[in-house]
NUGUDREN-690645 format. One record per atom (N, C-alpha, C): z, x, y; residue in one letter. Coordinates in pm, whole numbers, plus 50000, padded with zeros to 5 digits. Atoms other than C-alpha are relative to their C-alpha. Layout:
<nodes>
ZXYA;...
</nodes>
This chain:
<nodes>
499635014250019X;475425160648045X;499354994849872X;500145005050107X;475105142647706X;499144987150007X;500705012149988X;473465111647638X;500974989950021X;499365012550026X;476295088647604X;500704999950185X;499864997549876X;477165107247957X;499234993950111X;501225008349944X;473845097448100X;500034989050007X;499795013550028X;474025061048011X;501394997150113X;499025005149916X;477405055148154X;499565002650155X;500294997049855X;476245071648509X;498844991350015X;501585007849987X;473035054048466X;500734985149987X;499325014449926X;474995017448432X;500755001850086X;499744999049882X;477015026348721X;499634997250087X;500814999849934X;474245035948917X;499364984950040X;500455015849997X;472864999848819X;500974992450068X;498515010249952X;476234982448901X;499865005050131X;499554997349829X;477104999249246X;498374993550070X;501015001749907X;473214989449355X;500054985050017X;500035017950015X;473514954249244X;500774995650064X;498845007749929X;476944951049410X;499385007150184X;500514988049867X;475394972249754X;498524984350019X;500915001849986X;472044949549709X;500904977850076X;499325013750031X;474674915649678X;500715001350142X;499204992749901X;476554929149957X;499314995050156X;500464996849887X;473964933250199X;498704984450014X;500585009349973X;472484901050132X;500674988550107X;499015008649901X;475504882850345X;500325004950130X;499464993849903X;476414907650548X;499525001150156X;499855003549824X;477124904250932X;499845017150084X;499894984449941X;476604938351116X;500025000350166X;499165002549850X;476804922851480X;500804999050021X;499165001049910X;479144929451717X;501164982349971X;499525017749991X;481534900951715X;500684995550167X;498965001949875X;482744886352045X;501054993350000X;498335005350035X;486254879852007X;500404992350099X;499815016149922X;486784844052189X;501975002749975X;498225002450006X;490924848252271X;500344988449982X;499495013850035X;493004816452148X;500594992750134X;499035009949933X;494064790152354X;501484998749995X;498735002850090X;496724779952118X;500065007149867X;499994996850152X;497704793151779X;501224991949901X;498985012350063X;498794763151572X;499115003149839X;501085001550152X;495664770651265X;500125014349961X;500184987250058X;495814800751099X;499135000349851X;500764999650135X;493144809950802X;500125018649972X;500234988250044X;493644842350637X;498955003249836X;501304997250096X;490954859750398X;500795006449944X;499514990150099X;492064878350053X;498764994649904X;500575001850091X;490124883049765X;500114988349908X;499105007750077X;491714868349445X;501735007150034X;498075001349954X;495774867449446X;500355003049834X;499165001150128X;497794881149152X;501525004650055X;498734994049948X;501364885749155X;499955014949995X;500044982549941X;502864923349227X;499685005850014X;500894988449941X;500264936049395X;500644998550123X;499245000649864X;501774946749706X;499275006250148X;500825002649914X;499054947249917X;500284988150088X;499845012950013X;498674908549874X;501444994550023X;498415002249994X;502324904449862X;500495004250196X;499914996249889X;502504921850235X;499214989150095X;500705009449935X;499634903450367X;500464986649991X;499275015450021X;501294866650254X;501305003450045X;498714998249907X;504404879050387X;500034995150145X;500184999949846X;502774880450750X;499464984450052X;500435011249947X;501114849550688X;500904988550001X;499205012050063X;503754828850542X;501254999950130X;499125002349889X;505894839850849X;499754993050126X;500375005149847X;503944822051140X;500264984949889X;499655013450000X;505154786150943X;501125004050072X;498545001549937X;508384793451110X;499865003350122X;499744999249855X;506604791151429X;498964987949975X;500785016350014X;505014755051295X;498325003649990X;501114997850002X;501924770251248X;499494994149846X;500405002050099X;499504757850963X;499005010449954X;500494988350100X;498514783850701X;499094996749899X;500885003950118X;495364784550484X;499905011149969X;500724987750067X;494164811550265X;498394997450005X;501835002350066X;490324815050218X;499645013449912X;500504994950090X;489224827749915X;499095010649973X;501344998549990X;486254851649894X;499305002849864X;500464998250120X;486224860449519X;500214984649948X;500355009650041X;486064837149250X;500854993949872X;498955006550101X;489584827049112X;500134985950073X;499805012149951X;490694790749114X;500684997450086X;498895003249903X;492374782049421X;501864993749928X;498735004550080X;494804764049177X;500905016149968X;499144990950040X;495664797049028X;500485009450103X;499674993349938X;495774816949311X;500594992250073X;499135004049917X;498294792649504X;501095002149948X;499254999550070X;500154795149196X;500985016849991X;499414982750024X;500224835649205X;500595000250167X;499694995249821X;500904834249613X;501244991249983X;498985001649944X;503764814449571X;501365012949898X;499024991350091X;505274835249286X;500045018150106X;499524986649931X;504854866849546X;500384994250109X;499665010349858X;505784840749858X;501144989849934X;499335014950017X;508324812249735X;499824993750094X;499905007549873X;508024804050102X;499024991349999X;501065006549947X;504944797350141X;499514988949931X;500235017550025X;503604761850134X;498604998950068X;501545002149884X;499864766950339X;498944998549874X;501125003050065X;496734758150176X;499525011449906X;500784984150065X;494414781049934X;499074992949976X;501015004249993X;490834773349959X;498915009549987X;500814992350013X;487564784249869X;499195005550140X;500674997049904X;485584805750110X;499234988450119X;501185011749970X;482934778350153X;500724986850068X;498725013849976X;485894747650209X;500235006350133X;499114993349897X;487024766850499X;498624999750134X;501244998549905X;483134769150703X;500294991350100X;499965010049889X;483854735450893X;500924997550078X;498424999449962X;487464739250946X;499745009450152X;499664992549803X;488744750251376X;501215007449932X;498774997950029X;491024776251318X;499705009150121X;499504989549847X;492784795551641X;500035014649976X;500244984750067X;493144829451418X;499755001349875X;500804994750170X;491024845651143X;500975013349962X;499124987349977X;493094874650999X;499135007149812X;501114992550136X;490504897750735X;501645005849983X;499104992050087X;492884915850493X;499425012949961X;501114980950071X;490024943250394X;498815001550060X;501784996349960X;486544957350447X;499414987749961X;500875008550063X;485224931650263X;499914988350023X;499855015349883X;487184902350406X;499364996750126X;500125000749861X;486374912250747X;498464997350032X;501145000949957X;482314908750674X;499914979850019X;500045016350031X;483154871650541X;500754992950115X;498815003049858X;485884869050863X;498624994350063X;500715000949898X;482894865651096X;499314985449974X;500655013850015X;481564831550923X;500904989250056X;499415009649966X;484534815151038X;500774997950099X;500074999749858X;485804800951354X;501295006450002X;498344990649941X;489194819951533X;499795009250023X;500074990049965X;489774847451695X;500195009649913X;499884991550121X;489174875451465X;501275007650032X;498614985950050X;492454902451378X;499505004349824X;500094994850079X;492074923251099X;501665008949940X;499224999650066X;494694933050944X;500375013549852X;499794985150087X;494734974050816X;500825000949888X;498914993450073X;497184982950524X;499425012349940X;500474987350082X;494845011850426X;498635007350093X;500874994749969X;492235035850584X;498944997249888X;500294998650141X;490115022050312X;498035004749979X;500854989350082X;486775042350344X;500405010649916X;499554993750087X;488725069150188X;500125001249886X;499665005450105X;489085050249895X;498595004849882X;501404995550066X;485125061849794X;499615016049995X;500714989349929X;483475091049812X;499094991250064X;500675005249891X;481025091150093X;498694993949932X;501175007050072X;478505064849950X;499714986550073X;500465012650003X;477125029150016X;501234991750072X;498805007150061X;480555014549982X;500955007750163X;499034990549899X;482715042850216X;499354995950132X;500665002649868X;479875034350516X;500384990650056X;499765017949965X;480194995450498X;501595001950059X;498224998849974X;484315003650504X;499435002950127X;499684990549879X;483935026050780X;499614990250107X;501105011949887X;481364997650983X;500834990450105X;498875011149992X;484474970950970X;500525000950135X;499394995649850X;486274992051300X;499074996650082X;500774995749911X;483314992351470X;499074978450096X;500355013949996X;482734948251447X;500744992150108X;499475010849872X;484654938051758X;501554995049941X;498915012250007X;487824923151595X;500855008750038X;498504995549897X;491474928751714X;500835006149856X;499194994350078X;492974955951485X;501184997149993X;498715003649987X;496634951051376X;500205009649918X;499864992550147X;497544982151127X;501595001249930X;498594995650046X;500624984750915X;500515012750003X;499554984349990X;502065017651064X;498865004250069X;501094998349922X;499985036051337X;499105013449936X;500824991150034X;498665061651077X;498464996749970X;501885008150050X;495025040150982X;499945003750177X;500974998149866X;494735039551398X;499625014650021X;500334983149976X;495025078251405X;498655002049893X;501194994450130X;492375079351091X;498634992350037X;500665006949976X;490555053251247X;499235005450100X;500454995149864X;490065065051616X;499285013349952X;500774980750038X;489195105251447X;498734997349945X;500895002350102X;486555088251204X;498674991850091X;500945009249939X;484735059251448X;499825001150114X;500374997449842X;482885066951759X;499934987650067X;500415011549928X;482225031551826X;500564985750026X;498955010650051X;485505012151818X;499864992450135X;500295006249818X;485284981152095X;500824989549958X;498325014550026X;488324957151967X;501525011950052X;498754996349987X;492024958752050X;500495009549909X;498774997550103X;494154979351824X;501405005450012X;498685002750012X;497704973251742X;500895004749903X;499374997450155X;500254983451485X;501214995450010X;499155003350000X;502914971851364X;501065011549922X;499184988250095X;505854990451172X;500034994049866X;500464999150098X;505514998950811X;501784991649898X;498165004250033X;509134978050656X;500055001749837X;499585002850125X;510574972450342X;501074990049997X;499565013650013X;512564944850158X;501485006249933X;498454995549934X;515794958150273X;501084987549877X;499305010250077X;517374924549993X;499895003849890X;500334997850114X;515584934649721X;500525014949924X;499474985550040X;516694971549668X;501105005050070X;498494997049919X;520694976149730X;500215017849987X;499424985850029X;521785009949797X;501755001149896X;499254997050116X;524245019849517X;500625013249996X;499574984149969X;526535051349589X;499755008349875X;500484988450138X;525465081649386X;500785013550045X;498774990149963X;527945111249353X;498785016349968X;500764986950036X;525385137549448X;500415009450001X;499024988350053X;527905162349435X;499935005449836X;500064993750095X;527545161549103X;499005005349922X;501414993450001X;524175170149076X;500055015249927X;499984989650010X;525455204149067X;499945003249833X;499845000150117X;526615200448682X;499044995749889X;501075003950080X;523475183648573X;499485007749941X;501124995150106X;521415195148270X;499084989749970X;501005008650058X;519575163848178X;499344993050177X;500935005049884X;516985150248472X;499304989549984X;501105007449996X;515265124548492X;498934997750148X;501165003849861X;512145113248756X;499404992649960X;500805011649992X;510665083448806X;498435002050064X;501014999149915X;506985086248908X;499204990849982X;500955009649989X;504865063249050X;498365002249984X;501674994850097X;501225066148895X;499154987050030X;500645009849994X;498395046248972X;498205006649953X;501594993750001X;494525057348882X;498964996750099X;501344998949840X;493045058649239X;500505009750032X;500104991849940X;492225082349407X;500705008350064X;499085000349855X;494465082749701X;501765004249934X;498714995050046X;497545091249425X;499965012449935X;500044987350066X;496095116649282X;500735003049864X;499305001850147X;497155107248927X;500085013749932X;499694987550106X;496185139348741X;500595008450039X;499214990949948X;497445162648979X;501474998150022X;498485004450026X;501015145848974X;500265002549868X;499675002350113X;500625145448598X;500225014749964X;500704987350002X;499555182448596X;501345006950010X;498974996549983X;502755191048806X;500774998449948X;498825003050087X;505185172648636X;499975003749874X;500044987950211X;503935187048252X;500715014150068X;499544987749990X;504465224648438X;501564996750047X;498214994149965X;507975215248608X;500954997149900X;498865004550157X;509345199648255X;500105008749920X;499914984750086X;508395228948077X;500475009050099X;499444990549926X;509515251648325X;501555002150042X;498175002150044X;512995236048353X;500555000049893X;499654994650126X;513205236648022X;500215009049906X;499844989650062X;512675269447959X;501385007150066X;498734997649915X;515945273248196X;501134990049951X;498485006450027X;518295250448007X;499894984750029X;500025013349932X;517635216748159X;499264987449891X;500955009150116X;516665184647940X;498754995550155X;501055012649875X;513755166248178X;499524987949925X;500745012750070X;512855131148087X;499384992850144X;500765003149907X;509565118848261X;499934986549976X;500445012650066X;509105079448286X;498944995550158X;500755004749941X;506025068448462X;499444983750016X;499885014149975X;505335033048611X;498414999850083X;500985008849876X;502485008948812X;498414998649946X;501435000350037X;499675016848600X;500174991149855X;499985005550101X;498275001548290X;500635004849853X;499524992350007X;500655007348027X;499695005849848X;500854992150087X;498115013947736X;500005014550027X;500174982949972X;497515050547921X;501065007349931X;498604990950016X;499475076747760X;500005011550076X;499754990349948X;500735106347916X;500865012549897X;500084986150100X;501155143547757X;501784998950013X;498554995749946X;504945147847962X;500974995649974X;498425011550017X;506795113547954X;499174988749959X;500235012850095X;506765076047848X;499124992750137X;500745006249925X;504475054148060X;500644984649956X;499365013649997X;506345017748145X;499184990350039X;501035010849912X;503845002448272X;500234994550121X;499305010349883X;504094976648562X;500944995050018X;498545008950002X;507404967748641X;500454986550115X;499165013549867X;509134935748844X;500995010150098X;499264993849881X;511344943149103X;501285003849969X;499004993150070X;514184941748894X;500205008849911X;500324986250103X;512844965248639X;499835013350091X;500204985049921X;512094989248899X;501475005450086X;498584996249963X;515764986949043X;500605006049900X;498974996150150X;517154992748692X;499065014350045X;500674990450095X;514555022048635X;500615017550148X;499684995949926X;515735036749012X;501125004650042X;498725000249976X;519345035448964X;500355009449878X;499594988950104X;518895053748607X;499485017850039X;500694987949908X;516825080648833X;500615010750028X;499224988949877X;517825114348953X;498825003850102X;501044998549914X;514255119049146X;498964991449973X;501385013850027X;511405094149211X;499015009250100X;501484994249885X;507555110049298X;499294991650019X;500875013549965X;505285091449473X;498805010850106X;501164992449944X;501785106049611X;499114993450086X;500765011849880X;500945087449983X;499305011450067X;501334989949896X;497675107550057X;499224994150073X;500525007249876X;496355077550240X;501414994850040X;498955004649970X;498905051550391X;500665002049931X;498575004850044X;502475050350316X;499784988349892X;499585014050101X;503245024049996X;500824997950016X;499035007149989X;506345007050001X;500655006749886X;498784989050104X;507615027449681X;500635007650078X;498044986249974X;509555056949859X;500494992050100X;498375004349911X;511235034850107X;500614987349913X;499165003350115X;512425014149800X;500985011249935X;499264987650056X;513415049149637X;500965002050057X;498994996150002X;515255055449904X;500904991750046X;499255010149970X;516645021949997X;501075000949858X;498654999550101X;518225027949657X;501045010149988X;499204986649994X;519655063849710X;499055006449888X;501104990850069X;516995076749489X;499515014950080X;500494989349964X;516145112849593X;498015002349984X;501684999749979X;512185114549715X;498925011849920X;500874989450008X;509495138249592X;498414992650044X;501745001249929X;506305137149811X;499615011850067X;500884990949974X;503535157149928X;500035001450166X;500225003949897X;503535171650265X;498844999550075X;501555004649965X;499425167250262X;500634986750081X;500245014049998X;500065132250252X;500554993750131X;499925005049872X;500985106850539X;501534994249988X;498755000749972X;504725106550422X;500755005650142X;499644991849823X;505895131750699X;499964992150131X;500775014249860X;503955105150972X;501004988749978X;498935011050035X;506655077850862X;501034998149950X;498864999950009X;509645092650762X;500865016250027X;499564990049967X;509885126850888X;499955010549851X;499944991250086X;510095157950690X;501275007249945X;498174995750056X;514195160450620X;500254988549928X;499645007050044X;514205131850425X;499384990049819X;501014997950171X;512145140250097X;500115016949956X;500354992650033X;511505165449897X;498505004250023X;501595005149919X;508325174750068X;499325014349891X;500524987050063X;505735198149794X;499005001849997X;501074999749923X;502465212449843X;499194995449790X;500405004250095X;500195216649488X;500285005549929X;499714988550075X;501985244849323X;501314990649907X;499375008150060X;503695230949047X;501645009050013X;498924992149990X;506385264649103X;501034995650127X;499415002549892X;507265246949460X;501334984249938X;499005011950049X;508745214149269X;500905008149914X;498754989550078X;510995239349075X;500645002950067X;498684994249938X;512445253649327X;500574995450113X;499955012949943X;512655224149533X;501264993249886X;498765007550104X;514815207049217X;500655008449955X;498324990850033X;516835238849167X;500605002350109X;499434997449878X;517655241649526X;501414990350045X;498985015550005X;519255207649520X;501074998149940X;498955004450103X;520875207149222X;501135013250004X;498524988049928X;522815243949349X;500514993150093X;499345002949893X;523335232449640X;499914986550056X;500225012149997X;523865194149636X;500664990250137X;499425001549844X;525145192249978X;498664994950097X;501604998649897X;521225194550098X;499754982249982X;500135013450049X;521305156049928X;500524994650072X;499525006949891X;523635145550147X;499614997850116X;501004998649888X;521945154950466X;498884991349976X;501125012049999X;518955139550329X;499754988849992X;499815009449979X;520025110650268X;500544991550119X;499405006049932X;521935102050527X;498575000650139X;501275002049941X;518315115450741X;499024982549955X;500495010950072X;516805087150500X;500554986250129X;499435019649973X;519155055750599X;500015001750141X;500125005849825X;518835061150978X;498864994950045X;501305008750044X;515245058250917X;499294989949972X;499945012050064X;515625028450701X;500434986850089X;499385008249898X;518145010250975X;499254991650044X;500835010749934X;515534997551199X;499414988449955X;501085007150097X;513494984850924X;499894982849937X;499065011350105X;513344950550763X;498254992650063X;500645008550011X;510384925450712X;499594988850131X;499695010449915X;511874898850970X;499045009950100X;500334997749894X;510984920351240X;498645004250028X;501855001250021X;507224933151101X;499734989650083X;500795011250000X;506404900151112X;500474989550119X;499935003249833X;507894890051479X;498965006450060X;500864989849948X;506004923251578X;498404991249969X;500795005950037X;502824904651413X;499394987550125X;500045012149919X;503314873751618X;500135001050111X;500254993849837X;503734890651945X;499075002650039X;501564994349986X;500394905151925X;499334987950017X;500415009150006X;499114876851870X;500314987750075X;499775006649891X;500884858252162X;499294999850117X;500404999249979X;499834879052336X;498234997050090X;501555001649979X;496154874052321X;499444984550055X;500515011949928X;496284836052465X;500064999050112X;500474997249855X;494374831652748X;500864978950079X;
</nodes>
């Protein structure tokens, strides 16, 4: 290790203790006793800060913004340290609906509310300062998100605090229950949807697949962990050169990350809107996407569009859409080769898969998440 090496690990080291030392100066580590609602007319949900198209945030205000259409009143509480102004401003631009409050952590202490609903590890320590029946609110196994440190423990602690799990998709309860000996709240899940309005299916004549020479793939790229950026990047350099040395043009265009990064293979687009990502899905012949923790909402966009899938069958795709309805590949970059020459001989296998896809898709849709949400939560009044 170098010096300039040293230094950087050495402010790190400083940073993670300061945020670990900051951490543990608030932090709640009792049990919570989860007081069931009477009524549920108040709702306060916890998020960090709020920017648009993060689709975390965008999911979570979905769930919340749907209990006004059972007259309920909606607040946000804050726990970082953007202006409530701006972050009402970014929640409505990922919500139009929503119309509920956005308030600082602290604004929120004196307030009666019937349900608390944490969004993360981090929400859920600040959940416990305020009144309502706690729910938490999974979209991610997110010790995983660390290595095992400081940070991965506290995550892991969250299950173990009494509140009433709710997870998006029952893969976090399976990761949850294997991981925590000491779980003593409800847990619930709901199903994992998509925005069935936003991404039209568009007939694609995969028949002709067969005649293709030029390819394209859309891949979704992010620099955590859990996508395994280099090893997607890794694969896709060997299968472009490898089809290429067989005749085939390949053009790589990568999305979701920052779009300074360059990449060796293809063009990096950066973050796209929803309509940029329809355009970029419809010019597509394959979209990769790497769900080694939860499911994201990219491949059931992909294939809400007729986009052809490429995912890993490590990952927790398989758990939520079966294994006939992707291109499922392990880490061998020779398996995505013959995976995209299999197809493109025999483009019949597309059909099948797709049509596996949209039965899949059928059930699906937002509206009903977020009934499922509110049932649970009926539920629980005594």
């Amino acid at each position: 290790m170098n010096l300039l090496q040293e230094y950087e690990s050495y402010k790190k080291t400083v940073s993670d203790r300061t945020a670990v030392f900051d951490l543990m100066e608030t932090l709640d580590f009792r049990h919570n006793e989860n007081v069931p609602p009477k009524k549920i007319k108040k709702i306060v949900m916890l998020l960090p800060n709020i920017y648009p198209q993060s689709d975390g945030i965008t999911s979570a205000l979905r769930i919340l913004t749907s209990f006004q259409r059972h007259n309920c009143t909606v607040t946000i509480a804050l726990i970082g340290d953007m202006n409530p102004d701006i972050a009402k401003a970014n929640a409505v631009k990922c919500m139009p609906s929503f119309n509920g409050s956005v308030k600082k952590l602290d604004e929120c202490l004196s307030e009666q509310y019937d349900i608390c609903i944490a969004t993360s590890w981090k929400t859920a320590y600040f959940a416990k300062k305020l009144s309502g029946y706690k729910t938490y609110f999974v979209q991610d196994y997110e010790p995983s998100f660390y290595e095992t440190s400081d940070f991965s423990v506290l995550a892991k602690k969250t299950y173990e605090l009494g509140f009433h799990i709710i997870s998006l998709g029952k893969w976090n309860l399976e990761k949850i229950k294997s991981n925590s000996n000491n779980i003593n709240g409800k847990l619930d899940y709901i199903d994992f949807p998509y925005s069935k309005s936003e991404y039209i299916y568009e007939y694609r004549d995969y028949l002709s697949y067969e005649s293709k020479k030029e390819i394209n793939i859309a891949c979704y790229m992010r620099h955590t962990g859990r996508r395994i950026p280099y090893i997607c990047e890794y694969i896709l350099k060997k299968t472009k050169n490898k089809l290429e040395q067989q005749g085939y043009t390949v053009t790589i265009k990568y999305f979701g990350m920052n779009k300074h990064f360059r990449f060796e293979s293809g063009e990096n687009l950066g973050i796209l809107s929803r309509k940029e990502l329809a355009k970029l899905y419809k010019m597509s012949d394959f979209g990769m996407v790497a769900s080694m923790s939860n499911i994201s909402l990219v491949p059931y966009e992909m294939l809400a569009s007729g986009l052809t899938v490429i995912e890993f069958k490590e990952g927790s795709y398989p758990y939520f859409l079966g294994e006939n309805t992707a291109l499922l590949i392990d880490f061998d970059y020779q398996t995505l080769c013959n995976k995209i020459l299999d197809v493109l001989q025999n483009p019949s296998k597309l059909i099948a898969m797709h049509e596996k896809a949209e039965e899949k898709l059928a059930s699906l849709s937002w509206d009903k998440t977020c009934n499922q949400f509110w049932d649970i939560l009926q539920k629980t009044i005594v």
